[in-house]
Backbone as CSV, one residue per row, in Angstrom:
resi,resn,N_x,N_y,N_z,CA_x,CA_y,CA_z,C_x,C_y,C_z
1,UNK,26.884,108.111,58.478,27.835,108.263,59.563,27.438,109.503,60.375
2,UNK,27.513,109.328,61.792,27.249,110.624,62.566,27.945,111.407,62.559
3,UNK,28.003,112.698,63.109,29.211,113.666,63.365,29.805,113.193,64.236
4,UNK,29.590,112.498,65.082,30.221,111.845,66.476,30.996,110.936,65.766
5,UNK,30.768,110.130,64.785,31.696,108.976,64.221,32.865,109.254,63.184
6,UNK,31.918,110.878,62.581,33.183,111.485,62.376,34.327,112.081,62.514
7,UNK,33.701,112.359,64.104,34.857,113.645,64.422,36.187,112.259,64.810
8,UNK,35.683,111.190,65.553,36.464,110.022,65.886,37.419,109.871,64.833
9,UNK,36.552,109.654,63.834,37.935,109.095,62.658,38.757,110.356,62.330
10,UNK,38.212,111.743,62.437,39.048,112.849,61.993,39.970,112.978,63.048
11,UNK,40.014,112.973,64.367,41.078,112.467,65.627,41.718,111.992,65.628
12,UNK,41.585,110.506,64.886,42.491,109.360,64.552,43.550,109.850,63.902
13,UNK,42.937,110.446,62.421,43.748,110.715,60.809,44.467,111.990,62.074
14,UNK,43.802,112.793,62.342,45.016,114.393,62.604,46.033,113.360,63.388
15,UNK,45.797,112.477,64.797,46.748,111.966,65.123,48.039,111.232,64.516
16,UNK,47.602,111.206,63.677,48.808,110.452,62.516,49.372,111.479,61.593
17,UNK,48.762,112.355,61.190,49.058,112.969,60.139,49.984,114.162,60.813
18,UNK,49.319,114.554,62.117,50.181,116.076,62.712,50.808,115.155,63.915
19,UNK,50.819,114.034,63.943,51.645,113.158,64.716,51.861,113.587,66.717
20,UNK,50.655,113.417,66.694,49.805,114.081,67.996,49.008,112.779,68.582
21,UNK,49.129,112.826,69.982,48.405,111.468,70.876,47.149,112.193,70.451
22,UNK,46.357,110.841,70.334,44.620,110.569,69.627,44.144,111.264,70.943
23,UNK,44.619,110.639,72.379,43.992,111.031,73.870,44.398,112.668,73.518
24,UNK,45.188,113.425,72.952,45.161,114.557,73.549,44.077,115.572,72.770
25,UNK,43.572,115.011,71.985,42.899,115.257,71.081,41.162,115.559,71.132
26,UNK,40.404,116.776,70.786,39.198,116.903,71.260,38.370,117.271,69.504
27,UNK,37.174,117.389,69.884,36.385,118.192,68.894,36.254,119.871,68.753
28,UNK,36.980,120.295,69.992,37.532,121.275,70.023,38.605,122.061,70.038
29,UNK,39.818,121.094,69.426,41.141,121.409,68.967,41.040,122.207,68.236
30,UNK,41.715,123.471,68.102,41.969,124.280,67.290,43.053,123.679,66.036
31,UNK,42.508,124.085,65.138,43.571,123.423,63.671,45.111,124.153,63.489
32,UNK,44.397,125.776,63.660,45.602,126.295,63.108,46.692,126.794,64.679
33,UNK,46.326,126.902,66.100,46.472,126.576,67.080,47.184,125.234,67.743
34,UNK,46.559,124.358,67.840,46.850,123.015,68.450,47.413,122.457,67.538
35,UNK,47.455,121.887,65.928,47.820,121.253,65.170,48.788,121.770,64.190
36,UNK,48.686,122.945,63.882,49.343,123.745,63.034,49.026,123.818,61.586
37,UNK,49.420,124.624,60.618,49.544,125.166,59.367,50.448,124.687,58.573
38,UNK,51.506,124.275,58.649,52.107,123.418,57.690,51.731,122.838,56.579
39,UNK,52.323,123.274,55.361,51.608,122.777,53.943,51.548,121.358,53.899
40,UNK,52.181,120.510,54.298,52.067,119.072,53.879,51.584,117.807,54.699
41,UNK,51.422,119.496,56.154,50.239,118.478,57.177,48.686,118.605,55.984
42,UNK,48.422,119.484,55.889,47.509,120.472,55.328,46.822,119.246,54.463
43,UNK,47.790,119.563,53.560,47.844,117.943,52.423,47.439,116.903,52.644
44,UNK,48.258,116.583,53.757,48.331,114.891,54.416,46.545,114.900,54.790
45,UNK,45.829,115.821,55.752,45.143,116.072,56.158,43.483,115.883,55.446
46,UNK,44.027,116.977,54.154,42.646,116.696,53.539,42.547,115.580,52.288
47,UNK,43.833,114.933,52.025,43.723,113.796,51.386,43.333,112.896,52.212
48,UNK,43.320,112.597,53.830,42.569,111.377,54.631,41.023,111.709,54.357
49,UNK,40.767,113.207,54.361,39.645,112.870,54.495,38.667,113.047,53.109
50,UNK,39.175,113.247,52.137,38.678,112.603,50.476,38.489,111.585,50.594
51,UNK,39.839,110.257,51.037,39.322,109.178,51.042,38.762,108.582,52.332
52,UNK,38.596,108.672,53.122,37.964,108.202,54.170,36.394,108.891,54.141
53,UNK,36.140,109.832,53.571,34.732,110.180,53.836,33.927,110.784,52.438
54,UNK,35.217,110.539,51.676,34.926,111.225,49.935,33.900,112.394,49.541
55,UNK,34.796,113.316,50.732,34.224,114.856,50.434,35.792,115.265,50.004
56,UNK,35.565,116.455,49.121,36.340,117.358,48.649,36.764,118.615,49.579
57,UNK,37.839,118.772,50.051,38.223,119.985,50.789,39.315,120.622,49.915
58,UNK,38.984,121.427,49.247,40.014,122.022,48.552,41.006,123.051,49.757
59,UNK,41.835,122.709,49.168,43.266,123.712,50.387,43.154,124.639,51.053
60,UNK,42.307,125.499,50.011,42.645,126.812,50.668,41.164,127.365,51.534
61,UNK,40.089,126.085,51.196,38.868,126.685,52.498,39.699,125.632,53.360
62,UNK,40.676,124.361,53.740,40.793,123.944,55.095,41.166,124.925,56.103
63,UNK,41.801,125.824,55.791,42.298,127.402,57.076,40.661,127.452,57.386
64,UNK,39.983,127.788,56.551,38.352,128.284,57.563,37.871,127.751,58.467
65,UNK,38.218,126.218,58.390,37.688,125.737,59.719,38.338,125.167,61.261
66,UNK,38.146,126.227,61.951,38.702,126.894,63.728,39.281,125.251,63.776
67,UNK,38.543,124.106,63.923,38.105,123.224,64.786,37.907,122.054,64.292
68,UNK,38.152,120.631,64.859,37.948,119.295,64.483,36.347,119.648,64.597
69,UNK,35.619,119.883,65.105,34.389,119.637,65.313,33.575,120.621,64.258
70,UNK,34.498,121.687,63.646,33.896,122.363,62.635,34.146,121.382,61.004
71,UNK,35.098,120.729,61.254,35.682,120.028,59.829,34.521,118.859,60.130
72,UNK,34.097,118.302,60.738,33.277,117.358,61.131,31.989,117.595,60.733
73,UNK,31.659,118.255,61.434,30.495,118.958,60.291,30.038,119.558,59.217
74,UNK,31.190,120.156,58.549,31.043,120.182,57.050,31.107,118.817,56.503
75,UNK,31.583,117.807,56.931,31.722,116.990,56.203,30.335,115.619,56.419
76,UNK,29.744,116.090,57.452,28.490,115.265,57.940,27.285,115.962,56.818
77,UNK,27.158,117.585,56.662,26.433,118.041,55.997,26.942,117.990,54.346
78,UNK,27.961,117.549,53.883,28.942,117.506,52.736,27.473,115.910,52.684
79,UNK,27.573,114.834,53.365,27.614,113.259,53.004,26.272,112.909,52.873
């Protein structure tokens, strides 16, 4: 899968999960900014992407990454 195909599906999942239009949505959304910090977005968040891309994001590195397009690429170089 590309990073481009990932960041798509990671757009999708935040749109559902932080309950945000997919259109408003970039590879340069800020996480803790645009989407927010909330523990059970947090949750919601990195359980889509265990199973949708079956990398491991443990909780407390998801704060490290700024950006959809930074989570995207750990997880392109994770696969």
């Amino acid at each position: 899968m590309t990073q481009e195909e990932i960041l798509a599906k990671l757009i999708e999942s935040a749109s559902k999960v932080y309950m945000k239009d997919a259109a408003t949505l970039s590879g340069e959304t800020s996480i803790p900014n645009d989407l927010g910090t909330k523990s059970l977005d947090v949750m919601g968040m990195t359980a889509m992407i265990e199973n949708d891309f079956d990398v491991v994001v443990p909780l407390a590195e998801y704060g490290h990454y700024a950006t959809l397009n930074d989570l995207a690429k750990m997880i392109a170089e994770e696969q």
